[in-house]
py3Dmol code that shows the C-alpha trace and the ligand (Angstrom):
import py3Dmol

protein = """\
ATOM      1  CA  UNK A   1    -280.193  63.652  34.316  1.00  0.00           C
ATOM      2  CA  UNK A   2    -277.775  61.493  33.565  1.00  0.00           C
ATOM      3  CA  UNK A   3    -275.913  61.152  29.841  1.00  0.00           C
ATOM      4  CA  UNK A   4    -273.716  58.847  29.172  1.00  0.00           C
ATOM      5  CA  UNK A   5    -271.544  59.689  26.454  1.00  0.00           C
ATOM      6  CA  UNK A   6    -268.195  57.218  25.265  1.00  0.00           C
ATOM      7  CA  UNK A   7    -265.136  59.919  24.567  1.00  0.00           C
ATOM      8  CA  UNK A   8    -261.672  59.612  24.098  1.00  0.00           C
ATOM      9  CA  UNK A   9    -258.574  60.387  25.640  1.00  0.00           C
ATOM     10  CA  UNK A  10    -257.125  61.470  22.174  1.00  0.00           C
ATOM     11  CA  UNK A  11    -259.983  63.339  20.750  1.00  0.00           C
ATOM     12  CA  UNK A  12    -260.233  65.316  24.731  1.00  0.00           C
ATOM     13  CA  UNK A  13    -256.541  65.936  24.946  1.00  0.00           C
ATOM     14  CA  UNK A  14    -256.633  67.388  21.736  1.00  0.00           C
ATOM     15  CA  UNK A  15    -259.227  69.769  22.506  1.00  0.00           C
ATOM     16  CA  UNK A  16    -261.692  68.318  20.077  1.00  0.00           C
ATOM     17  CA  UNK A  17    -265.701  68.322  21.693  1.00  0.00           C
ATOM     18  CA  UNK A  18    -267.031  64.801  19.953  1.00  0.00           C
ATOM     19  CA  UNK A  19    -268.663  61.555  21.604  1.00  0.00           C
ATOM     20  CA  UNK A  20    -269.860  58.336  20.993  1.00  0.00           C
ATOM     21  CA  UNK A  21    -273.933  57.871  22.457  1.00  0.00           C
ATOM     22  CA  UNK A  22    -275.010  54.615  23.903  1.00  0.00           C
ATOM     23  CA  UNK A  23    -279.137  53.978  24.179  1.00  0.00           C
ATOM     24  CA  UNK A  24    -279.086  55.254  27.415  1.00  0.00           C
ATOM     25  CA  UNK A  25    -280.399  58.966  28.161  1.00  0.00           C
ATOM     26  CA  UNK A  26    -282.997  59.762  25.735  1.00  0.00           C
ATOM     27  CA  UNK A  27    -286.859  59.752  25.018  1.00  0.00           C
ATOM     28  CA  UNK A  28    -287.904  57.534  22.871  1.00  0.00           C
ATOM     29  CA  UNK A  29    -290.412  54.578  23.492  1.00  0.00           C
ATOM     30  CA  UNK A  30    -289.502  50.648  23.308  1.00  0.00           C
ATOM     31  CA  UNK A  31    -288.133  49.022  21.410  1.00  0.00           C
ATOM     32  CA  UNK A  32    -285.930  51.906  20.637  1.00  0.00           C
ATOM     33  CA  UNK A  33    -285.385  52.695  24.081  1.00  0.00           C
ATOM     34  CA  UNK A  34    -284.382  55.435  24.822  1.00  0.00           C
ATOM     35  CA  UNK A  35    -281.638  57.550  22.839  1.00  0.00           C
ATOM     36  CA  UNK A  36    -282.634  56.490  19.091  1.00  0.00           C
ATOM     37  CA  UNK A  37    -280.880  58.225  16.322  1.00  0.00           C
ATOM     38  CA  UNK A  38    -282.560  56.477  12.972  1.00  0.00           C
ATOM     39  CA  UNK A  39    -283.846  59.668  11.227  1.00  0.00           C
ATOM     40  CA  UNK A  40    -286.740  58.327   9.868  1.00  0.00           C
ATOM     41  CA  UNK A  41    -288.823  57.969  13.048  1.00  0.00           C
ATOM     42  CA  UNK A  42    -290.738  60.119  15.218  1.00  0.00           C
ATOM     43  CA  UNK A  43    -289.157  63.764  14.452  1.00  0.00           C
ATOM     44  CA  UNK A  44    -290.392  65.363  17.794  1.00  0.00           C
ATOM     45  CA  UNK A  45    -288.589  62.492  19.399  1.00  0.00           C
ATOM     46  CA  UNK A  46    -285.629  62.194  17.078  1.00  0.00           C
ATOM     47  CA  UNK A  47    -285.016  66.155  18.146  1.00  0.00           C
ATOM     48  CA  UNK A  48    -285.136  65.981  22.077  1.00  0.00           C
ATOM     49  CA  UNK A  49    -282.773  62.744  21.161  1.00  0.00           C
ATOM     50  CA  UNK A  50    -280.386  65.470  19.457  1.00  0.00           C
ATOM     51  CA  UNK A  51    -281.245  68.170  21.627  1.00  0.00           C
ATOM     52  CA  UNK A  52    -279.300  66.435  24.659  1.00  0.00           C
ATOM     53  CA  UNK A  53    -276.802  65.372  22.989  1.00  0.00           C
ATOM     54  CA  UNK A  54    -276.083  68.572  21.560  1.00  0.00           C
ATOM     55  CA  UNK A  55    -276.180  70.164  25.253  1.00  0.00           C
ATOM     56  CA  UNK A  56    -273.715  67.272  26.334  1.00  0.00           C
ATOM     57  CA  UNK A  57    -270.852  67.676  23.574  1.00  0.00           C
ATOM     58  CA  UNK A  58    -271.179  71.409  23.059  1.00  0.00           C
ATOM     59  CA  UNK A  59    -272.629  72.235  19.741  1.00  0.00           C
ATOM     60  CA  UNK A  60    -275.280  74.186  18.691  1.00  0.00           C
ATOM     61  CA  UNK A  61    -278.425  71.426  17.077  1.00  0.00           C
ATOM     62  CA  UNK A  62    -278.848  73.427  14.230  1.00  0.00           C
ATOM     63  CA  UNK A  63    -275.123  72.440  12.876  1.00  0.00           C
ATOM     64  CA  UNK A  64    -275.244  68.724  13.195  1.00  0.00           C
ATOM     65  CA  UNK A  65    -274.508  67.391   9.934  1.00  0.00           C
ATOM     66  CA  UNK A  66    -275.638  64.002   8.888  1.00  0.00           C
ATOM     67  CA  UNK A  67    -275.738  62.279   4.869  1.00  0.00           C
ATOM     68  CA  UNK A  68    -277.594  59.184   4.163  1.00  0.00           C
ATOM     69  CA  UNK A  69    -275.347  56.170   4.677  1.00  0.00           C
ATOM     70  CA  UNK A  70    -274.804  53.331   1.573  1.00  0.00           C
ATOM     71  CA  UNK A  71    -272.075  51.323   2.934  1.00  0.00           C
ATOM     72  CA  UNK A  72    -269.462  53.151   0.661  1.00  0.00           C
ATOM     73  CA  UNK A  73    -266.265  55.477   0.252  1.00  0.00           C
ATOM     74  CA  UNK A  74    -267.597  59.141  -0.364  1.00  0.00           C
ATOM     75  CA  UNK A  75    -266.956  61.668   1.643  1.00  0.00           C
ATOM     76  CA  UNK A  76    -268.893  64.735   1.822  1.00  0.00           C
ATOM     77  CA  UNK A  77    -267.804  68.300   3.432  1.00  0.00           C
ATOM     78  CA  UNK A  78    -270.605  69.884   5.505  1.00  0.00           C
ATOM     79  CA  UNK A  79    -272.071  73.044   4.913  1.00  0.00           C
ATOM     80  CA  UNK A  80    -275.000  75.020   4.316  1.00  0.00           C
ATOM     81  CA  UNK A  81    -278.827  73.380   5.783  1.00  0.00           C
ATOM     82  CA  UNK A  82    -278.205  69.867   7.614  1.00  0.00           C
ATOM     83  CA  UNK A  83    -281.431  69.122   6.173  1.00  0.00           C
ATOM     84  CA  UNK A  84    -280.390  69.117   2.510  1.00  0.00           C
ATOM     85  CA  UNK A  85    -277.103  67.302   3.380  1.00  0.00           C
ATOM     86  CA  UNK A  86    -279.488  64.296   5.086  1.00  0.00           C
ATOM     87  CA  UNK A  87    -280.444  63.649   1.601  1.00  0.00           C
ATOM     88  CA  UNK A  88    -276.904  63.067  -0.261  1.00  0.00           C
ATOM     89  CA  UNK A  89    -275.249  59.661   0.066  1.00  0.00           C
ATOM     90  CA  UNK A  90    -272.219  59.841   1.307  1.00  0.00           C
ATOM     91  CA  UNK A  91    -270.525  57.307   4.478  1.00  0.00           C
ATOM     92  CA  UNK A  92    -267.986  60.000   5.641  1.00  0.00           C
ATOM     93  CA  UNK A  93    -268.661  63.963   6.250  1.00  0.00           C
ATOM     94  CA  UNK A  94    -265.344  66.270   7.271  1.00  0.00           C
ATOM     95  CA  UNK A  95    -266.416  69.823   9.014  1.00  0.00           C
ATOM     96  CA  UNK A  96    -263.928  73.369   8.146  1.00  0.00           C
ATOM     97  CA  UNK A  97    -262.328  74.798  10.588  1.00  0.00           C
ATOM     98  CA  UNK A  98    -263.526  77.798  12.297  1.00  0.00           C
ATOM     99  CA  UNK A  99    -267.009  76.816  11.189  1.00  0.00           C
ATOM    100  CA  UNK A 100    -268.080  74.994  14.609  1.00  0.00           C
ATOM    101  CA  UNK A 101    -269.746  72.008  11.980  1.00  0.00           C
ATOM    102  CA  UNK A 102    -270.559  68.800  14.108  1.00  0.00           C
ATOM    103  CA  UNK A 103    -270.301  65.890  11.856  1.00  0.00           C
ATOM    104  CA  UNK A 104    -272.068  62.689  12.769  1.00  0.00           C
ATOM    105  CA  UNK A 105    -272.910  59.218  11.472  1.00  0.00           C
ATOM    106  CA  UNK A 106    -275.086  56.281  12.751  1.00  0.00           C
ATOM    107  CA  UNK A 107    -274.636  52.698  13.727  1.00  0.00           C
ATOM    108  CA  UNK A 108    -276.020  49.530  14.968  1.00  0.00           C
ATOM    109  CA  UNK A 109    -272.899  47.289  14.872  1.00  0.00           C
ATOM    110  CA  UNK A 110    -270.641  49.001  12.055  1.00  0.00           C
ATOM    111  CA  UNK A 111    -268.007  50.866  13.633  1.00  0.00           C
ATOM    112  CA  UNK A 112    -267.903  54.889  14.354  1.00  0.00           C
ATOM    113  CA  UNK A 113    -264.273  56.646  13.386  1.00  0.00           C
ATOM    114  CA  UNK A 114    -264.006  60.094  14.167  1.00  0.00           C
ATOM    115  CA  UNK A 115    -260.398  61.674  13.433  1.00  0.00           C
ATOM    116  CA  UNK A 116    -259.570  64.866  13.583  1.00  0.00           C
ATOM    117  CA  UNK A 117    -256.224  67.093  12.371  1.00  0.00           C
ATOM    118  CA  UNK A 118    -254.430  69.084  15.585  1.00  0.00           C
ATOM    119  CA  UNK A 119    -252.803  71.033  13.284  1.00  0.00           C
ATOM    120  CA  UNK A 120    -255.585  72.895  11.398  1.00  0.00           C
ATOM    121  CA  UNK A 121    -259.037  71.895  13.750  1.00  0.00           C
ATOM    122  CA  UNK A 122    -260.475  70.268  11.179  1.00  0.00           C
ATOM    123  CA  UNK A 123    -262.674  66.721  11.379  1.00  0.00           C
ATOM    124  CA  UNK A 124    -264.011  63.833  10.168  1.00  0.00           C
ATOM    125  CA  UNK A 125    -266.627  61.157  10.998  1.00  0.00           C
ATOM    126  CA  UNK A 126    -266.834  57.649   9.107  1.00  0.00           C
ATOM    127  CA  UNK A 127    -269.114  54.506   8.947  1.00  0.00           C
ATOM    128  CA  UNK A 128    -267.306  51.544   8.410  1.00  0.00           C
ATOM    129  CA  UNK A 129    -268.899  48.553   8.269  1.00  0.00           C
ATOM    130  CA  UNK A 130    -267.358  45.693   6.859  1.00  0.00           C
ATOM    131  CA  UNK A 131    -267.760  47.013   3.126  1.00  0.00           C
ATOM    132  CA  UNK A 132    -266.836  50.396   4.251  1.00  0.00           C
ATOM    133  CA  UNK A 133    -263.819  49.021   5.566  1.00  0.00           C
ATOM    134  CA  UNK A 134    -263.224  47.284   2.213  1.00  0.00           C
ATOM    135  CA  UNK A 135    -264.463  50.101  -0.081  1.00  0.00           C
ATOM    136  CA  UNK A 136    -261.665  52.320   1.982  1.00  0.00           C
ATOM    137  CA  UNK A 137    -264.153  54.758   3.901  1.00  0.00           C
ATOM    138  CA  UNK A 138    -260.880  55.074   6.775  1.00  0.00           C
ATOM    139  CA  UNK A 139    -258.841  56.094   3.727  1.00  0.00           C
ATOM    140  CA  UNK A 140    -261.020  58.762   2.307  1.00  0.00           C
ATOM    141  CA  UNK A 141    -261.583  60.646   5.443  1.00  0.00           C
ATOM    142  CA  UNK A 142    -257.420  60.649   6.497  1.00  0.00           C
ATOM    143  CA  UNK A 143    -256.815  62.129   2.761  1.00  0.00           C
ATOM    144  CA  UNK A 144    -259.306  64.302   3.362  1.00  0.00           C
ATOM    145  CA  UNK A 145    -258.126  65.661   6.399  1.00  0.00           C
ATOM    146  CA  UNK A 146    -254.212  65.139   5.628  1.00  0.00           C
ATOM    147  CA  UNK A 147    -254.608  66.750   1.836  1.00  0.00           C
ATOM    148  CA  UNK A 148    -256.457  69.957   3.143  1.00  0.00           C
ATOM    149  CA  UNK A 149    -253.687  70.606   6.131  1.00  0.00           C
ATOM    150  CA  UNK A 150    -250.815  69.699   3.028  1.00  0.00           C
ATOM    151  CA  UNK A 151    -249.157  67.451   5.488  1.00  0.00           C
ATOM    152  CA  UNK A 152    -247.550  64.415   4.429  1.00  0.00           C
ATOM    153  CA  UNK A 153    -248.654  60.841   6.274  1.00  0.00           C
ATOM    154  CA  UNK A 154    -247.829  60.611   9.760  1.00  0.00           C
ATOM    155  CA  UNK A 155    -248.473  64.292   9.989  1.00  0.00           C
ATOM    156  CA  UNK A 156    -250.254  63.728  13.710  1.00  0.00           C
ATOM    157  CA  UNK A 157    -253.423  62.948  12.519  1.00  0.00           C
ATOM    158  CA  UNK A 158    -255.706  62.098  16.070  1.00  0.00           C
ATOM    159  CA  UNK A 159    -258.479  59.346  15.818  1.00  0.00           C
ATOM    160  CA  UNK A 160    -260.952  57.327  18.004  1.00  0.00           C
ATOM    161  CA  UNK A 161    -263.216  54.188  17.284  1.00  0.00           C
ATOM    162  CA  UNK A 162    -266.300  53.571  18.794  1.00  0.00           C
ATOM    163  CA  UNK A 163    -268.724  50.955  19.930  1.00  0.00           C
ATOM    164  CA  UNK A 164    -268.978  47.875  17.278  1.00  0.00           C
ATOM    165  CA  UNK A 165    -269.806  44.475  16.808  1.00  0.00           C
ATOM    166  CA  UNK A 166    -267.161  42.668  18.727  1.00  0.00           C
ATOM    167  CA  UNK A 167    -265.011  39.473  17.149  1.00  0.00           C
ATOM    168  CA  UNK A 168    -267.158  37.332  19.621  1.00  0.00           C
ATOM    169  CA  UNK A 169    -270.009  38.119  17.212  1.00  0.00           C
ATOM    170  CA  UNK A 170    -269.179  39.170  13.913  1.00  0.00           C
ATOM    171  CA  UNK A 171    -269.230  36.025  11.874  1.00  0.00           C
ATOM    172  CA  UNK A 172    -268.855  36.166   7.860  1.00  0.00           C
ATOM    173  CA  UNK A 173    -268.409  34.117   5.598  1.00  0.00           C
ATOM    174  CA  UNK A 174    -264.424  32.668   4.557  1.00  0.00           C
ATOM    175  CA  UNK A 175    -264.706  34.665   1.448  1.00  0.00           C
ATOM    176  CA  UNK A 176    -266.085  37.970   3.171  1.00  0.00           C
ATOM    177  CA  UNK A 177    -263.390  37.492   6.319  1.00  0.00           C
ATOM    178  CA  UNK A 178    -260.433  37.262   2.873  1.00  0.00           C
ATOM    179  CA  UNK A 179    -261.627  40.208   1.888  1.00  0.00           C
ATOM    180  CA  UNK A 180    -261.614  42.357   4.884  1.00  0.00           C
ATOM    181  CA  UNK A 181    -257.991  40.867   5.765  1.00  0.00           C
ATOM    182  CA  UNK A 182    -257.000  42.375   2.348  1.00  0.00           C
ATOM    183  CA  UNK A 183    -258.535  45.571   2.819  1.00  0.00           C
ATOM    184  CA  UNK A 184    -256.730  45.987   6.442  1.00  0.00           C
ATOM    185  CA  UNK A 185    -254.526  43.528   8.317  1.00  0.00           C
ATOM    186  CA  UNK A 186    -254.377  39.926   9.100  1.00  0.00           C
ATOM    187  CA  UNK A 187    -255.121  41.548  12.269  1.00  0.00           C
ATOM    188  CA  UNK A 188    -258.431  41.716  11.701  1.00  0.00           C
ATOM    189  CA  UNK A 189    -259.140  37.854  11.456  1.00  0.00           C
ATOM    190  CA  UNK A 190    -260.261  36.775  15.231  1.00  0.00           C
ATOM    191  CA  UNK A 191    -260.988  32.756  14.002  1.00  0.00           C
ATOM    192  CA  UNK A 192    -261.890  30.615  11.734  1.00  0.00           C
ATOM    193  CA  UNK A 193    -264.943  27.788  12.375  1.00  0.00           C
ATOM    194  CA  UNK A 194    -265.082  25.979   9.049  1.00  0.00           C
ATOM    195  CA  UNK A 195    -266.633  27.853   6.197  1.00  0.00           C
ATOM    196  CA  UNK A 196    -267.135  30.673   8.861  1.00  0.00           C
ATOM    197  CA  UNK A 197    -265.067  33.119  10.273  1.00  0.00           C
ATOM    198  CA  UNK A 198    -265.280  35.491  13.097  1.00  0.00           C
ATOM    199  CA  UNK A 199    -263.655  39.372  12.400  1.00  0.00           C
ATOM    200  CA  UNK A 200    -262.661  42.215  14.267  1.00  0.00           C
ATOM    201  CA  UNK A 201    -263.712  44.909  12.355  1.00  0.00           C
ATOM    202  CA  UNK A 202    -262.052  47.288  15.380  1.00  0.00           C
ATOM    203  CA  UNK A 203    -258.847  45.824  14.759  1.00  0.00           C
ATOM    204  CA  UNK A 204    -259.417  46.265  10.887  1.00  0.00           C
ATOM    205  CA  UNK A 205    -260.297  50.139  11.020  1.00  0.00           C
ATOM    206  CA  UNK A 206    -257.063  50.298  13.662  1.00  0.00           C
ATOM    207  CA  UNK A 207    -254.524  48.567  11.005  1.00  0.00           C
ATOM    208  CA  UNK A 208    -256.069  50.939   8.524  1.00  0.00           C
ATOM    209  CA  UNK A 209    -255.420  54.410  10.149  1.00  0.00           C
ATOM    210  CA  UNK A 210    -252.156  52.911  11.145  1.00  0.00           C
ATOM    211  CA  UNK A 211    -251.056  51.875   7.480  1.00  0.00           C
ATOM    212  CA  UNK A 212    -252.281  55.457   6.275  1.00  0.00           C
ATOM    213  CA  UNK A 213    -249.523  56.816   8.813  1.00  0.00           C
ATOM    214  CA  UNK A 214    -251.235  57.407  12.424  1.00  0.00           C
ATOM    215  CA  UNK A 215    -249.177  56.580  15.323  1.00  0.00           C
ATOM    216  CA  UNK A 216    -250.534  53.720  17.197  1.00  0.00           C
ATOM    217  CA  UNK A 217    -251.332  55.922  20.770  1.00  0.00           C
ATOM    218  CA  UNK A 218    -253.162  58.250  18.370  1.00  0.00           C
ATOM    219  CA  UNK A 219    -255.521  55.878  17.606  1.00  0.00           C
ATOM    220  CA  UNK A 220    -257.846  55.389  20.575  1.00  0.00           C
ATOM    221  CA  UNK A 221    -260.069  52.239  20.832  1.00  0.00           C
ATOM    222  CA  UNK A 222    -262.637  53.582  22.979  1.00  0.00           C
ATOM    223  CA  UNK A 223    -264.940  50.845  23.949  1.00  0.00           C
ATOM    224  CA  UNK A 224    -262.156  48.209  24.243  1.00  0.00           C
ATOM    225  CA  UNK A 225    -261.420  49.805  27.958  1.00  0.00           C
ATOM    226  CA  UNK A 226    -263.322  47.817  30.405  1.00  0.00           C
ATOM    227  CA  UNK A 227    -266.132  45.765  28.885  1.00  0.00           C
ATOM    228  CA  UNK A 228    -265.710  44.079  25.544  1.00  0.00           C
ATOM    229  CA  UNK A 229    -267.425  47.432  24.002  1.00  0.00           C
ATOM    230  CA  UNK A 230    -270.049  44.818  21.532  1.00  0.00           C
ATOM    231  CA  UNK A 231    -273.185  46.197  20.264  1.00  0.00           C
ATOM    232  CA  UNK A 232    -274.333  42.733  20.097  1.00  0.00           C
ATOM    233  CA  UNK A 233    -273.843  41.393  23.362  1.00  0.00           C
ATOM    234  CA  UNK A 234    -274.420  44.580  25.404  1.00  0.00           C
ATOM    235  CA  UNK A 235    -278.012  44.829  25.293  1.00  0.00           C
ATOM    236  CA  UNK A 236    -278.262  47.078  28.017  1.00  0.00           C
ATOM    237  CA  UNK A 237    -275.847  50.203  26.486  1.00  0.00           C
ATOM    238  CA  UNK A 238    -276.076  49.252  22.638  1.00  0.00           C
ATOM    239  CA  UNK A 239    -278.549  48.906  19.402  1.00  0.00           C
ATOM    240  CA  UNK A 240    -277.459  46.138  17.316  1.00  0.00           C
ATOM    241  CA  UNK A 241    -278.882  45.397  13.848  1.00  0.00           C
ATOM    242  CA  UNK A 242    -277.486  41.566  13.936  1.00  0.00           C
ATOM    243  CA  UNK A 243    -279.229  41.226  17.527  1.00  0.00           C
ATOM    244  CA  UNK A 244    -282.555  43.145  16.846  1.00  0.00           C
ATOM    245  CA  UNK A 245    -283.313  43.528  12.988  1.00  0.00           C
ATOM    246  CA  UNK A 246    -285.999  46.408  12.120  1.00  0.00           C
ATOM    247  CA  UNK A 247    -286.298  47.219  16.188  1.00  0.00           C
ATOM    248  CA  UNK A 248    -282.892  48.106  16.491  1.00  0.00           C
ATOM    249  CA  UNK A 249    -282.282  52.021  17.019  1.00  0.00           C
ATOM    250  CA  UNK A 250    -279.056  53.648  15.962  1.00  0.00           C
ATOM    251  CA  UNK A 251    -276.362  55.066  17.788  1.00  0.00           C
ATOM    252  CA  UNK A 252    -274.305  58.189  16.982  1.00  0.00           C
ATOM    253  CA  UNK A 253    -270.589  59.560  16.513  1.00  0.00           C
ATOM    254  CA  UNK A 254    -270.200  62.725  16.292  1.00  0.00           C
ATOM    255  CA  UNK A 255    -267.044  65.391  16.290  1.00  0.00           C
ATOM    256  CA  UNK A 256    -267.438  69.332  16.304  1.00  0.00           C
ATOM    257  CA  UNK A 257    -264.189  71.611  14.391  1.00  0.00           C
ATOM    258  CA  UNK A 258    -262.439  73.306  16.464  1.00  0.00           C
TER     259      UNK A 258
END
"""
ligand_1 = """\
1
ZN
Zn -270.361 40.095 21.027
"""
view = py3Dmol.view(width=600, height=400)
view.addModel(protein, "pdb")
view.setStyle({"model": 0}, {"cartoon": {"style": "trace"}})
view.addModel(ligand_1, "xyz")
view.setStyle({"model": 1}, {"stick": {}})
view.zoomTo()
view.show()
């Protein structure tokens, strides 16, 4: 069986196991079809789902770490029952070293960051949707990661983005597009169409992990080689909550320490 998993060049090189899921390769049933990770659906279903993908990073399932995502800046550290963790609110969780933790978080058009520091072997995973990106959810997880190694900023922090609503599809509001341009780049702005305007929350998350000192090749934009890598307007490899509402399943990043 086939199971397509989105890595990066980055994460691979630096030894880290980690992956970004499409909706292809798992069992559940339209119109979640087929590799749903929302938590609060069929369990049986929801555990074959993590049971693969655990087989096709290279974890163990019992370790898969997971909080319950509010669109904000806190950042848990995993440890002790996955289940308890499921229950704290938190939109970024870093794994120890040593400790073989997989961290993960979910999407359906926010973006997926997983970075990870060379140096010690220690992770991160983030959810960054637009307020994410504003509330500084990037941020967090690099001080996290940069703090516990001692390192100052540029210190060779490794990270990669995954699938996202694209800039063809992410339209805001004028006042919401300001906002994100503040919290990352002018970079992130694709257009403006009157009152609207279209963002690139990709390019956002990028100008973020750049500012906080990552080199620009460590910084790997996974979905942006070959197709335009948008949750919206691939229907056939992506859930997206703008395209599909309540029916929409959710995809996964996920990083194991080294
Ligand atoms: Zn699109």
């Amino acid at each position: 069986m086939t199971f397509p998993l989105l890595t990066s060049k980055v994460l691979s090189k630096a030894g880290f196991p980690h992956g970004f899921t499409t909706r292809l390769g798992g069992v559940s049933p339209p119109p979640f079809d087929t590799l749903d990770f929302a938590v609060l659906r069929d369990p049986a279903l929801l555990r074959e789902n993590q049971a693969r993908l655990a087989a096709a990073v290279g974890f163990a399932p019992g370790v898969l770490h997971q909080a319950m995502q509010v669109h904000g800046a806190r950042l848990l550290v995993a440890g002790g029952d996955p289940a308890a963790t499921l229950a704290l609110e938190a939109d970024a969780l870093a794994a120890e070293p040593g400790t073989g933790h997989a961290v993960a978080v979910r999407v359906a058009d926010c973006v997926p960051v997983l970075l990870a520091d060379p140096a010690t072997g220690r992770v991160a995973a983030a959810h960054a949707g637009w307020r994410g990106v504003e509330a500084g959810v990037v941020g967090a997880s690099a001080r996290h990661l940069l703090g516990a190694s001692g390192a100052g900023p540029a210190s060779g922090l490794v990270a990669a983005i995954g699938p996202s609503i694209g800039p063809c599809c992410f339209e805001v509001g004028g006042d919401v597009a300001d906002r994100i341009v503040r919290a990352s780049s002018p970079s992130a702005l694709d257009r403006r169409v009157g009152e609207k305007a279209f963002v690139d929350l990709r390019a956002a998350v990028r100008a973020q992990l750049v500012e906080l000192g990552l080199a620009d090749d460590a910084v790997d934009d996974v979905p942006s080689r070959g197709r335009s890598g948008c949750t919206r307007c691939d229907r056939e490899r992506y859930y997206s909550y703008r395209r599909d509402g309540d029916a929409s399943g959710r995809l996964l990043g996920v990083i194991v320490a080294r």
